[in-house]
KEKE-3310 file (N, C-alpha, C; in steps of 0.2 Angstrom, whole numbers, plus 5000, padded with zeros to 4 digits):
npx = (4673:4678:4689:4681:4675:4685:4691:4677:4679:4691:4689:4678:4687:4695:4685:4679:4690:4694:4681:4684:4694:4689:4682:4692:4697:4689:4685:4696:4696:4687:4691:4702:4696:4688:4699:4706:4696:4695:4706:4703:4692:4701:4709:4702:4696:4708:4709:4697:4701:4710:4704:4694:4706:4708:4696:4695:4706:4702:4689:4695:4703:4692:4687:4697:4697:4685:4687:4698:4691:4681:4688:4694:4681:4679:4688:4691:4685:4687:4680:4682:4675:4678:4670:4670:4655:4649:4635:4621:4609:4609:4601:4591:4597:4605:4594:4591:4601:4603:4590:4593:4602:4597:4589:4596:4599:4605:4611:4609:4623:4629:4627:4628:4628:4630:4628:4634:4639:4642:4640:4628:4628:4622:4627:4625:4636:4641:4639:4638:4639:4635:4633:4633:4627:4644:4643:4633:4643:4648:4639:4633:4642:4641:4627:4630:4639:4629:4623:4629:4645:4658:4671:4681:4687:4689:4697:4699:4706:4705:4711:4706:4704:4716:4715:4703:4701:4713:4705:4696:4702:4706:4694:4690:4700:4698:4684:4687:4693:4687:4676:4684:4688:4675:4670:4682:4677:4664:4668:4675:4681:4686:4684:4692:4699:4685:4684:4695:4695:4681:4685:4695:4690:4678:4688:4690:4679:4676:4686:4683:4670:4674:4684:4673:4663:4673:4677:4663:4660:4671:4666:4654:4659:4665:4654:4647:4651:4658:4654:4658:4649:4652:4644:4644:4638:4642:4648:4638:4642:4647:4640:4629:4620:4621:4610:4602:4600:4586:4579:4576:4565:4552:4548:4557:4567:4561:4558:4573:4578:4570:4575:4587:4585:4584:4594:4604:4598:4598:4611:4614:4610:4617:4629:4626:4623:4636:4644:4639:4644:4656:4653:4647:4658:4668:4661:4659:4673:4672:4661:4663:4676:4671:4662:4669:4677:4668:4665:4670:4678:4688:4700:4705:4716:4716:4700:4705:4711:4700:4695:4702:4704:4690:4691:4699:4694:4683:4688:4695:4684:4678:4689:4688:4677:4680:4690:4682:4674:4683:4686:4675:4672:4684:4682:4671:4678:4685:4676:4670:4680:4682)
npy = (5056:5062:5055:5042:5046:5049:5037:5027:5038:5032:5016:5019:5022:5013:5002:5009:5009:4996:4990:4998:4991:4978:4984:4987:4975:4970:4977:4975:4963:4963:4970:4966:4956:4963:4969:4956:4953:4965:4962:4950:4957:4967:4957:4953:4967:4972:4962:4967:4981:4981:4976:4989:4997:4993:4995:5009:5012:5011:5019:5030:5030:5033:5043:5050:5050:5057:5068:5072:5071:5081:5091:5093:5096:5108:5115:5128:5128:5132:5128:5127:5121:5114:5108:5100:5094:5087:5086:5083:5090:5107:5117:5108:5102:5110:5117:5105:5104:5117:5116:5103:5107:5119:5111:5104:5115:5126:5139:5146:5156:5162:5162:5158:5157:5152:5152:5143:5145:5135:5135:5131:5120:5123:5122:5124:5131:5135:5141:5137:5142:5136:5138:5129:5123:5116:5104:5097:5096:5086:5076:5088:5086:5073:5071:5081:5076:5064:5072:5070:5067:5066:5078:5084:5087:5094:5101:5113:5117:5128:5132:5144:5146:5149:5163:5168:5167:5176:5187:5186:5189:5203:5209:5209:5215:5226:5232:5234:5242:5254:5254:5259:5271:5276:5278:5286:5299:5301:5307:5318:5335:5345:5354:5352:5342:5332:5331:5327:5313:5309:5308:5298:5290:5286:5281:5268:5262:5259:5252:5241:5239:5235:5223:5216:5214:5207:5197:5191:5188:5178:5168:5164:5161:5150:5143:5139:5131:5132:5129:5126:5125:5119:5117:5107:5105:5094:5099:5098:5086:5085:5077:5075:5087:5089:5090:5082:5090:5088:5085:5095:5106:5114:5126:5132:5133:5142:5153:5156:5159:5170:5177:5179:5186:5201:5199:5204:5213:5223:5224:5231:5242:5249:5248:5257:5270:5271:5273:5284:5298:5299:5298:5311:5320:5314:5317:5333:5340:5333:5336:5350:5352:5345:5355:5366:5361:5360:5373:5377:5379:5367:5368:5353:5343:5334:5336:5347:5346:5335:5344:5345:5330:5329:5338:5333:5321:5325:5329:5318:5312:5317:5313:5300:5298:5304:5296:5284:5287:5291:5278:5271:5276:5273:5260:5259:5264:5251:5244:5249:5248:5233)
npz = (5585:5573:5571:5567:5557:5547:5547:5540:5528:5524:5522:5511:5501:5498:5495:5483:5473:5474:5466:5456:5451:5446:5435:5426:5423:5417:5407:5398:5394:5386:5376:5373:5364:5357:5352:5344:5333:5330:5321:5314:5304:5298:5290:5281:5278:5271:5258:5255:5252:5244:5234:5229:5228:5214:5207:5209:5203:5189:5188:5189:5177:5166:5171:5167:5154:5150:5156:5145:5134:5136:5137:5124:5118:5120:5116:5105:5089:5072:5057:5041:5023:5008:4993:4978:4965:4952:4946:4936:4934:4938:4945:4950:4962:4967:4974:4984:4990:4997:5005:5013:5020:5027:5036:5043:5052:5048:5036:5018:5013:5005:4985:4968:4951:4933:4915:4904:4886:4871:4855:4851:4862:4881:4897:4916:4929:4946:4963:4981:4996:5012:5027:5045:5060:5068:5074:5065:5053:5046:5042:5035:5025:5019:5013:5004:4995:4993:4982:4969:4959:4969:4964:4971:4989:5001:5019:5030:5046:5061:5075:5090:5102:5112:5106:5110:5122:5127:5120:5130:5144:5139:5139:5151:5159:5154:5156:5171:5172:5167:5177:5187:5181:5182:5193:5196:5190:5195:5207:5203:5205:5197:5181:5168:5174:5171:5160:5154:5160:5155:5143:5141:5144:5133:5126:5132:5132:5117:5113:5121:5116:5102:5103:5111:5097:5090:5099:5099:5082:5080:5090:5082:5070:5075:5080:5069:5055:5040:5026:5007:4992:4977:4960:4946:4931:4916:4902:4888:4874:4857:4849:4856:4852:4839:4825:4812:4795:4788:4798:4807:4814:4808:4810:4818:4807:4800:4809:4813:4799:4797:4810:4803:4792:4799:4806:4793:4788:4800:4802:4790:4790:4800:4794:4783:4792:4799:4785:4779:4786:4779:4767:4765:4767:4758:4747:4744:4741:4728:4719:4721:4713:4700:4698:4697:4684:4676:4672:4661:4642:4636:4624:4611:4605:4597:4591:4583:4576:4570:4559:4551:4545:4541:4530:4521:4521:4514:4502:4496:4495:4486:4475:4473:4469:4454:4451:4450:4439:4429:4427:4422:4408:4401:4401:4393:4380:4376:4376:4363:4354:4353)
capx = (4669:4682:4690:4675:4674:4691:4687:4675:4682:4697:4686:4673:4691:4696:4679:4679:4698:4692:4678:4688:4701:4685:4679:4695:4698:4681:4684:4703:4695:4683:4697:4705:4689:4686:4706:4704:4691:4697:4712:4701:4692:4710:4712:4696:4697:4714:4705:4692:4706:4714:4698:4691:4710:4708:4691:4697:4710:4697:4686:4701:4703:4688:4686:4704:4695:4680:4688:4700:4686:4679:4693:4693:4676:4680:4694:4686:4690:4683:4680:4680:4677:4676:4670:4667:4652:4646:4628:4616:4604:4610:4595:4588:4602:4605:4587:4592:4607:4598:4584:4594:4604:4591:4585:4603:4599:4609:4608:4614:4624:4630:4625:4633:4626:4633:4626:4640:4637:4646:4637:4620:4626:4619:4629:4625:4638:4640:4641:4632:4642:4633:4633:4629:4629:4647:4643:4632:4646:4650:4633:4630:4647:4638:4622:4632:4641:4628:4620:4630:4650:4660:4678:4687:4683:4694:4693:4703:4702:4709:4711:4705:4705:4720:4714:4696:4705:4714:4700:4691:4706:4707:4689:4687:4703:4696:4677:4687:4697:4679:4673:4688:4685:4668:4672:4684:4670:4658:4671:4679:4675:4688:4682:4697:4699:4681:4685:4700:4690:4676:4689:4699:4682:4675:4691:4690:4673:4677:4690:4676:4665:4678:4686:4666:4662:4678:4673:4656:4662:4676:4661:4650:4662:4666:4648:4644:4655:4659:4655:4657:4650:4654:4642:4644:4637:4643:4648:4637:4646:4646:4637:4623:4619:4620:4604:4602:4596:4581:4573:4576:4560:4550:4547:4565:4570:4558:4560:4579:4577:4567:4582:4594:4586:4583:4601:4607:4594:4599:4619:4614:4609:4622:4635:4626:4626:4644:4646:4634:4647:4660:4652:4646:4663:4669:4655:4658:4678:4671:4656:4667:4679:4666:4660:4675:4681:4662:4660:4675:4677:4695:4700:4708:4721:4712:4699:4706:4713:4695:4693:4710:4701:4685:4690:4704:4687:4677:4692:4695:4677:4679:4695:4686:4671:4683:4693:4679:4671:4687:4686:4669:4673:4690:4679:4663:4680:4687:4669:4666:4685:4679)
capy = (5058:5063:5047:5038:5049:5047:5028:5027:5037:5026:5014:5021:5024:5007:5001:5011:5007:4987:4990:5002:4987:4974:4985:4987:4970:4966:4981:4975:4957:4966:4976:4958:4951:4968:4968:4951:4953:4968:4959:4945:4965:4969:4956:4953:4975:4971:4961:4972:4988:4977:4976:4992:5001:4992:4999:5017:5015:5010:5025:5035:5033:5033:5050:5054:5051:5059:5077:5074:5072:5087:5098:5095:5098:5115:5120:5133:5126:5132:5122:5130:5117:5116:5101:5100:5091:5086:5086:5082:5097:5111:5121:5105:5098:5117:5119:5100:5105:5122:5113:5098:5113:5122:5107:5104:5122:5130:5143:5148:5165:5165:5158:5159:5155:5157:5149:5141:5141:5132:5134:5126:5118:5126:5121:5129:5130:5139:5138:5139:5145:5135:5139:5124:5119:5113:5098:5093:5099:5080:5073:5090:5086:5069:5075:5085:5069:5060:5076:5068:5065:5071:5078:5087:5086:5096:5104:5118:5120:5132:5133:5151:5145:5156:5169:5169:5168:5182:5192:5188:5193:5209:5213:5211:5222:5233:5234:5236:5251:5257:5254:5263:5277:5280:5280:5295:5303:5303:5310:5324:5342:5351:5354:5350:5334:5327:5330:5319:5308:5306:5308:5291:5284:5286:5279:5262:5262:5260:5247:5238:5235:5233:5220:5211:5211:5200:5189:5188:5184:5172:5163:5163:5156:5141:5138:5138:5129:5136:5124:5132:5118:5119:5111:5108:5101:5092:5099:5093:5083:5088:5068:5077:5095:5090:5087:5079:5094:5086:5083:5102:5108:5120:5132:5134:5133:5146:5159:5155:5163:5177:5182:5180:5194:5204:5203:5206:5222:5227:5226:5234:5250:5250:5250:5263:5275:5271:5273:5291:5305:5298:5299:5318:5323:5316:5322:5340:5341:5329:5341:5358:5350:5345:5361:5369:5360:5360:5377:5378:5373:5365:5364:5346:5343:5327:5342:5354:5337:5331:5346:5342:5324:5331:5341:5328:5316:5328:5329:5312:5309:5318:5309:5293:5299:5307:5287:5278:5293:5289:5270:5268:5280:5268:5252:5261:5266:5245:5239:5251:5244:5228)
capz = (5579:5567:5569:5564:5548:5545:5545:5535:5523:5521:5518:5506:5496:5498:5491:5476:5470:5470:5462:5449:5448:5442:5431:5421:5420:5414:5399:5395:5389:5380:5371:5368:5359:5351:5346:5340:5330:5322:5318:5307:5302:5297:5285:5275:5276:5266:5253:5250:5248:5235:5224:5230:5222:5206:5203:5209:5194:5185:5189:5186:5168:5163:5171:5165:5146:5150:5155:5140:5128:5138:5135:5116:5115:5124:5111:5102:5082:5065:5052:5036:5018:5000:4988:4970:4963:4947:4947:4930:4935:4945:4950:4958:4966:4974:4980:4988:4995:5004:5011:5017:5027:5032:5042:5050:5058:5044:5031:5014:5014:4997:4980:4962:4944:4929:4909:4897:4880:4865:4851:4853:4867:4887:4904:4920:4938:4952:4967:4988:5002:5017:5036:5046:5065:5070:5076:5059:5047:5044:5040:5029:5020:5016:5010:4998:4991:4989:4977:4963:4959:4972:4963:4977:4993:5009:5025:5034:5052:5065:5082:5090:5109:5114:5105:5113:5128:5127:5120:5136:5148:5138:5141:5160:5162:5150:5159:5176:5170:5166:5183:5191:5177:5182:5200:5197:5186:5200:5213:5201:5204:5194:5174:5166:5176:5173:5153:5152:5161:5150:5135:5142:5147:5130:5121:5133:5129:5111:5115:5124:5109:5097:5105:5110:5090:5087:5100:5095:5076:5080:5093:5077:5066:5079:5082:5062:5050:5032:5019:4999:4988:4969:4956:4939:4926:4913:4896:4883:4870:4851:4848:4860:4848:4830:4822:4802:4793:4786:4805:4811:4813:4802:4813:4820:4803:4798:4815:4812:4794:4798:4812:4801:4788:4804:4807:4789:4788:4805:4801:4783:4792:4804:4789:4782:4798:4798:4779:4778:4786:4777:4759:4766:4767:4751:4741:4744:4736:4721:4718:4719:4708:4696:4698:4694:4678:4668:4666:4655:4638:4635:4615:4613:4599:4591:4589:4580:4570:4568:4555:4545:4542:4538:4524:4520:4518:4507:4496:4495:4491:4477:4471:4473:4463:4448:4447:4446:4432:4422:4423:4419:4402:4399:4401:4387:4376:4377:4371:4359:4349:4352)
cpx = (4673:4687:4685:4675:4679:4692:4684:4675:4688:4692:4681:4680:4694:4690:4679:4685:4696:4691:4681:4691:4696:4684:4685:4697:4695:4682:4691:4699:4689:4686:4700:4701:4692:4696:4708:4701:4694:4703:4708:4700:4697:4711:4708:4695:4702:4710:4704:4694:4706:4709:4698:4699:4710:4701:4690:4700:4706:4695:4690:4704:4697:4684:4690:4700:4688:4681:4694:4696:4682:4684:4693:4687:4677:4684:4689:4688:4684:4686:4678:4683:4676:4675:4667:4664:4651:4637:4626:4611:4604:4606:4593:4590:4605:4600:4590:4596:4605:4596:4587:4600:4600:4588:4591:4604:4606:4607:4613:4617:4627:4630:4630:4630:4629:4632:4633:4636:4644:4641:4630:4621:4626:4621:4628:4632:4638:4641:4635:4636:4637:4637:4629:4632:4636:4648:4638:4637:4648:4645:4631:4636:4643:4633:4625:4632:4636:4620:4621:4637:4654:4669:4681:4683:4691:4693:4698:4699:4706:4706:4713:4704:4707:4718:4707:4698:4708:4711:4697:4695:4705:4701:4689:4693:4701:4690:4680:4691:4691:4676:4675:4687:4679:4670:4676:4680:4667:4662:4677:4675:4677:4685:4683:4699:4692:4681:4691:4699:4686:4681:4691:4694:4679:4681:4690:4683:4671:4680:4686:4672:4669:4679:4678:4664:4667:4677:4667:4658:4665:4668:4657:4653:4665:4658:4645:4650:4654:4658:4655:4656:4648:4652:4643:4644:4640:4643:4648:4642:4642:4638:4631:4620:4618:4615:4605:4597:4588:4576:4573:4567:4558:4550:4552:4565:4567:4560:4570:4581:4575:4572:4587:4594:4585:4591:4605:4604:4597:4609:4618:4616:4613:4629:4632:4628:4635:4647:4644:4642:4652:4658:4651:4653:4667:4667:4659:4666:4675:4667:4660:4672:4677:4664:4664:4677:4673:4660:4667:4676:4686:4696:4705:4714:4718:4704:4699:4709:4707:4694:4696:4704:4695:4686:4695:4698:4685:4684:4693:4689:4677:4684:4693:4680:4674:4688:4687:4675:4676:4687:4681:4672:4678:4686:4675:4670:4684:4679:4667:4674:4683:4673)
cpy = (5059:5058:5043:5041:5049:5039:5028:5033:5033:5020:5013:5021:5017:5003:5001:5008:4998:4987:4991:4996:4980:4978:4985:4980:4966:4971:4978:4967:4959:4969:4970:4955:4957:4969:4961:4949:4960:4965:4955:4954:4967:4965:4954:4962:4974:4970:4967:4979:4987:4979:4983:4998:4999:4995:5008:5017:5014:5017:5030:5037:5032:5041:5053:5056:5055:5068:5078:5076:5081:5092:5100:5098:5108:5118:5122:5132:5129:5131:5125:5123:5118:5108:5104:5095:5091:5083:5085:5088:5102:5115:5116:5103:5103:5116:5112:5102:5110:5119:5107:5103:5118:5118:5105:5111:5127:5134:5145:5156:5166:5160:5161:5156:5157:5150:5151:5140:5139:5131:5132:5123:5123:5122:5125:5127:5135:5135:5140:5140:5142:5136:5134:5124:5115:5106:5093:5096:5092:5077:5080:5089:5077:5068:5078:5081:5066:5063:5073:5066:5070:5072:5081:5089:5089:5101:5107:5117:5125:5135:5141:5151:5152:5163:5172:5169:5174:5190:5193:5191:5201:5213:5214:5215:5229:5237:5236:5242:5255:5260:5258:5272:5283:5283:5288:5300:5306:5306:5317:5329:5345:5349:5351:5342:5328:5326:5325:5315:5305:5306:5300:5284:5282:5282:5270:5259:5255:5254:5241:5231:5234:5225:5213:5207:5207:5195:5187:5184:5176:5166:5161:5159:5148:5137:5135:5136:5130:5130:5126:5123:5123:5116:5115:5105:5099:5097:5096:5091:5086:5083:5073:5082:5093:5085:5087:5088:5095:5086:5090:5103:5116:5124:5136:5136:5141:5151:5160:5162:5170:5181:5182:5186:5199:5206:5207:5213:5225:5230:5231:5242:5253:5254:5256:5270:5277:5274:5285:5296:5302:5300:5307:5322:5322:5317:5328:5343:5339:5335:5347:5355:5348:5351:5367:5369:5361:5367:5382:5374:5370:5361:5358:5348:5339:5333:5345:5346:5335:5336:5345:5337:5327:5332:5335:5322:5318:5327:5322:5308:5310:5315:5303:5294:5300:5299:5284:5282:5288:5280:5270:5271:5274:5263:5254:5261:5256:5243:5243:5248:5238:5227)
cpz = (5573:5566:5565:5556:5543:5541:5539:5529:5519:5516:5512:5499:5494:5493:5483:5473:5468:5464:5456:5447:5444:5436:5425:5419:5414:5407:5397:5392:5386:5375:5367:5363:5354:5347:5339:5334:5325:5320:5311:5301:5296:5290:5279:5274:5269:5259:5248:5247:5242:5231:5225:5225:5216:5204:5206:5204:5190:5182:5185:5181:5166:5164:5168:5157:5146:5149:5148:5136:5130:5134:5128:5113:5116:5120:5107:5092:5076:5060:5046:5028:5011:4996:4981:4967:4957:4946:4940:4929:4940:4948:4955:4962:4970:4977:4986:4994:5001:5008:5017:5024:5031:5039:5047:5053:5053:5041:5023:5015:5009:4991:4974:4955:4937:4922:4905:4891:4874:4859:4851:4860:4875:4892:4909:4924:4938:4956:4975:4993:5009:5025:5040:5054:5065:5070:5070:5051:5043:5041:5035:5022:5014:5014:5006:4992:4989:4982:4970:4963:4964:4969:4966:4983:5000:5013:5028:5043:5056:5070:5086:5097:5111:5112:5109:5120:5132:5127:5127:5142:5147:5140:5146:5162:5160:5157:5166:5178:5171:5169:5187:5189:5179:5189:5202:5193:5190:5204:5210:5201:5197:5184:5171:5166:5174:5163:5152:5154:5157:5142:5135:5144:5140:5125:5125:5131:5122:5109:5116:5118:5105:5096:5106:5103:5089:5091:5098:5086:5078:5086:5087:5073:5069:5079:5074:5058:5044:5027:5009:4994:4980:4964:4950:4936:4921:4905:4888:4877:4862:4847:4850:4856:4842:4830:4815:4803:4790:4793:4807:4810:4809:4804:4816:4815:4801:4802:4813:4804:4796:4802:4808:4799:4793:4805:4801:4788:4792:4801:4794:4787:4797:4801:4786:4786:4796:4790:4778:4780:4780:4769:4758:4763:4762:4744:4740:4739:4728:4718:4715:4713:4702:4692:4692:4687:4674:4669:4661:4648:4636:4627:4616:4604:4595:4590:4585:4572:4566:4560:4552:4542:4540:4529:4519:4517:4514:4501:4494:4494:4484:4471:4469:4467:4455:4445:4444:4438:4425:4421:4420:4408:4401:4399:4395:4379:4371:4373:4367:4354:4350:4349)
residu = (UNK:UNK:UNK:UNK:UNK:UNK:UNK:UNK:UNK:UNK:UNK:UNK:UNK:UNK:UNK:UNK:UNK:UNK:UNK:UNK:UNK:UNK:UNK:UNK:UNK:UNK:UNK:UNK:UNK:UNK:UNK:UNK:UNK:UNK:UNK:UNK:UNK:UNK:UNK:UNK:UNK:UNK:UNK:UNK:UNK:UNK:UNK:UNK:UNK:UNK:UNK:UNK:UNK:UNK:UNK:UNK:UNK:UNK:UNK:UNK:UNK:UNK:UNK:UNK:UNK:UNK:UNK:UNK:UNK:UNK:UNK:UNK:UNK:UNK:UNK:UNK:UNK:UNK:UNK:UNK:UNK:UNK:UNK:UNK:UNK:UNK:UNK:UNK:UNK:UNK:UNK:UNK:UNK:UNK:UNK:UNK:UNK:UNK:UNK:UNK:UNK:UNK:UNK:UNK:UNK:UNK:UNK:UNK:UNK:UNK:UNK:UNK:UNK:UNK:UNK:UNK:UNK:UNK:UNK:UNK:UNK:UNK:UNK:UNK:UNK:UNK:UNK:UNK:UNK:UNK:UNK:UNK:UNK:UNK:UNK:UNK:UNK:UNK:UNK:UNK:UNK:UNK:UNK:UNK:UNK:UNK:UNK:UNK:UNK:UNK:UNK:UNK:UNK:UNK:UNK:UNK:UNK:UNK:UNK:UNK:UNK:UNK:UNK:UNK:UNK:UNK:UNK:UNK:UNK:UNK:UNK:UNK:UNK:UNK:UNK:UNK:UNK:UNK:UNK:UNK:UNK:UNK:UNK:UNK:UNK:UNK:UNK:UNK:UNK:UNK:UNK:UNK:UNK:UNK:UNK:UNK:UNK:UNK:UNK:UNK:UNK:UNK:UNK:UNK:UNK:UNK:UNK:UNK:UNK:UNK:UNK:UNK:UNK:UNK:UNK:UNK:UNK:UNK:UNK:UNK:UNK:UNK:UNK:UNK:UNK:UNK:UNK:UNK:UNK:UNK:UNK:UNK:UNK:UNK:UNK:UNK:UNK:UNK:UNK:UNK:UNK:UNK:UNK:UNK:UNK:UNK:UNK:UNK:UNK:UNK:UNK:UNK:UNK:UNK:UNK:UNK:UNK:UNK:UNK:UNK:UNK:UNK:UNK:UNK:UNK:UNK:UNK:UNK:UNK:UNK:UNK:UNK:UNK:UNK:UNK:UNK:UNK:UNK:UNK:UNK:UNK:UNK:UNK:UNK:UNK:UNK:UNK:UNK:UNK:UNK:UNK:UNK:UNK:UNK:UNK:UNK:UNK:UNK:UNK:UNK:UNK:UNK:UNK:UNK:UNK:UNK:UNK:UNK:UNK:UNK:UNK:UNK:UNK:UNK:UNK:UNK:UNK:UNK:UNK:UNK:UNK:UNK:UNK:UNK:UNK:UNK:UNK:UNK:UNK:UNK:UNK:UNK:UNK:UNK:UNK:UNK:UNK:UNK)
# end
């Protein structure tokens, strides 16, 4: 019995081994196809590499340019300008210029006016200080220009990356000092210790905000570009102001007159004001001195002379009357011998 099963085990194992040895045949020429076949596989695959790496380099710069331009966008820059225009009317040509920044999401933040005169003639400038969106500071530069004549025209920039950078390192050490800070706050018994705590807590604090404000600014000044525009009108010419005397108008002519005596009245009374202590103060020696000399009588010499001539006259009246006595008598004594 155990022969028998010995037997046909042998056999049973003999069996399987054949069949094993059909079956690998039968896969080894399917392995040959299938090697075959990748082989062809193999070299139309080739090809398709080929193309398929020149459209990866392809890809690859066109990505390269894409995270370049990325980067730049990413640089934090502020753009600060200044242009000088000549304008023909600057009130309208300001309103202009506002409103055409208003609608680029901008605003004015400071303005400037100031009247020139030359005699009769009136020029206004000034100026507008605009805050504009970034990304329309070029399109509001040209809206400026085409205000009126543009005579100077340029642009500062400056890169504040690193510095924003830095800012932000320095916050998140700060905030995590803070963090640590508080943690020993909550866990401190002693007095002493929970005051120099809150002391060192309140100075990082401090720090904190400090530090937030200058990033916010400097973020503000990247996102808004500075533009200062400078209008100014034209200084009318002398050709432009002189009017013939004949054509002035009568009413000027006449208002004109009327200020003028307005002014020589007003200046009259001005001079006098000005004129009044001064005459007060040399009144009062004149006066006394006046004063002084007229209640005296002072004999004079041509005076005391006037009498001499007096009687000098009367006597020499009578001398003149006693000549002509005796001529007459010599002339009666002449025609009486004749």
């Amino acid at each position: 019995m155990s022969r028998k099963i010995v037997v046909l085990a042998v056999a049973a194992t003999l069996l399987l081994a054949g069949c094993a040895g059909l079956g690998g045949n039968s896969a080894g020429g399917d392995g040959a196809q299938l090697a075959g076949g990748g082989g062809d596989g193999g070299g139309s695959g080739g090809d398709a590499g080929s193309a398929g790496g020149g459209q990866q380099n392809a890809d690859a710069s066109t990505n390269g340019e894409i995270q370049a331009n990325a980067a730049a966008q990413q640089r934090a820059i502020i753009r600060t300008g200044r242009m000088v225009v000549e304008v023909d009317n600057f009130s309208q040509r300001r309103s202009a210029i506002a409103s055409q920044a208003r609608e680029y999401g901008g605003y004015v933040s400071d303005s400037n006016q100031r009247l020139h005169r030359n005699g009769e003639a009136k020029w206004v400038s000034g100026y507008v200080v605009l805050r504009v969106p970034s990304e329309r500071y070029r399109a509001m530069q040209e809206a400026v220009g085409s205000e009126g004549t543009v005579v100077t025209e340029e642009t500062t920039t400056k890169d504040v990356t690193d510095q924003l950078v830095d800012l932000e390192a320095r916050l998140e050490n700060l905030k995590q000092r803070r963090a640590r800070l508080r943690a020993f706050y909550d866990r401190a018994n002693d007095t002493e210790e929970l005051l120099r705590i809150e002391e060192e807590l309140s100075s990082v604090q401090g720090e904190i905000e400090r530090l937030e404000a200058q990033k916010r600014s400097l973020e503000q000044r990247v996102a808004y570009s500075t533009l200062r525009v400078e209008l100014e009108e034209p200084e009318p010419g002398v050709t432009q102001i002189r009017t013939q005397y004949h054509e002035q108008s009568l009413v000027a002519v006449f208002l004109g007159s009327v200020q003028d005596v307005y002014v020589f009245g007003r200046a009259t009374l001005v001079t006098l004001a000005a004129v009044a202590p001064w005459l007060g103060v040399l009144a009062v020696p004149v006066l006394g001195l006046r004063r002084l000399l007229g209640g005296r009588e002072i004999p004079s010499v041509g005076g005391l002379r006037g009498g001499d001539d007096s009687e000098t006259d009367d006597s020499g009246v009578d001398d003149s009357e006693t000549d002509d006595s005796s001529t007459e008598t010599t002339m009666t004594d002449e025609n009486e011998d004749r």
